[in-house]
N, C-alpha and C positions, 0 to 999 in steps of 0.2 A: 433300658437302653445301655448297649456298650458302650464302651469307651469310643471304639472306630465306629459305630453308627453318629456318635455325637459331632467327633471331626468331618463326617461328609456331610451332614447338619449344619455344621457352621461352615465347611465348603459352599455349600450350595448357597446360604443365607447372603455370604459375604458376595459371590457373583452376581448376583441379582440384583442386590446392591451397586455395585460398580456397573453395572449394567442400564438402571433406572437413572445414576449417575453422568453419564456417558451420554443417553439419549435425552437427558433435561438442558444438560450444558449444548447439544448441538442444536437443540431445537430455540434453546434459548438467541445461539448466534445467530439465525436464517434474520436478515432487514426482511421489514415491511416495507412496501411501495410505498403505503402514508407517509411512513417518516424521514423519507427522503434514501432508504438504502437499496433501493432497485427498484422492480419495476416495469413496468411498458413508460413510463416519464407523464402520464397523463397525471396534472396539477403541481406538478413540479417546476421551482422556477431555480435559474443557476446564477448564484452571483458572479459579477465579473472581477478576478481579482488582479489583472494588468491591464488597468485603465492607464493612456494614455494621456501623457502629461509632458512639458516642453524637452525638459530634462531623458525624461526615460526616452524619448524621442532621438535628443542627439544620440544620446549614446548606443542605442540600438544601429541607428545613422553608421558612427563607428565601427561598433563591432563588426558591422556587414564590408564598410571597407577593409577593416585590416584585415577579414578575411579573403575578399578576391584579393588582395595583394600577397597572399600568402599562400595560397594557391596558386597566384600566378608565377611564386618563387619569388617574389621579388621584397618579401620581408623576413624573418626571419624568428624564431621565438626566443622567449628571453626561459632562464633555467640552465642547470646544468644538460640535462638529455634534449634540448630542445637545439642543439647547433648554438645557440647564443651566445654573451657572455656570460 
């Protein structure tokens, strides 16, 4: 063998490579339904992670007001680009 047959030798070796490389690594990321990465949801349970508690309450409470009041114009934001001081 030549010299130029051995480089399209190792061309071709090396794509194939990158190639079996390529299709391992996507086939490695597809979730299974089992283990909770997609799915139709059947056996799957969701935890809940904003439970409801007195605290997070008020201030939910809050934030809702000083939004209609800020809406309503009638507060104003704090920061330089927000109108405030």
């Amino acid at each position: 063998m030549g010299s130029k047959a051995m480089r399209m030798l190792l061309v071709v070796v090396m794509l194939v490579t990158m190639l079996v490389l390529v299709i391992a690594g996507a086939a490695a990321a597809v979730p299974d339904a089992k283990d909770g990465g997609g799915g139709n949801g059947v056996g799957q349970t969701h935890k809940i992670d904003n439970r409801p508690d007195p605290l997070g309450t008020k201030q939910a409470a809050l934030k809702q007001t000083a939004l209609e009041k800020k809406l309503a114009g009638k507060l104003k934001g704090k920061g330089k680009d927000k109108g405030g001081v």
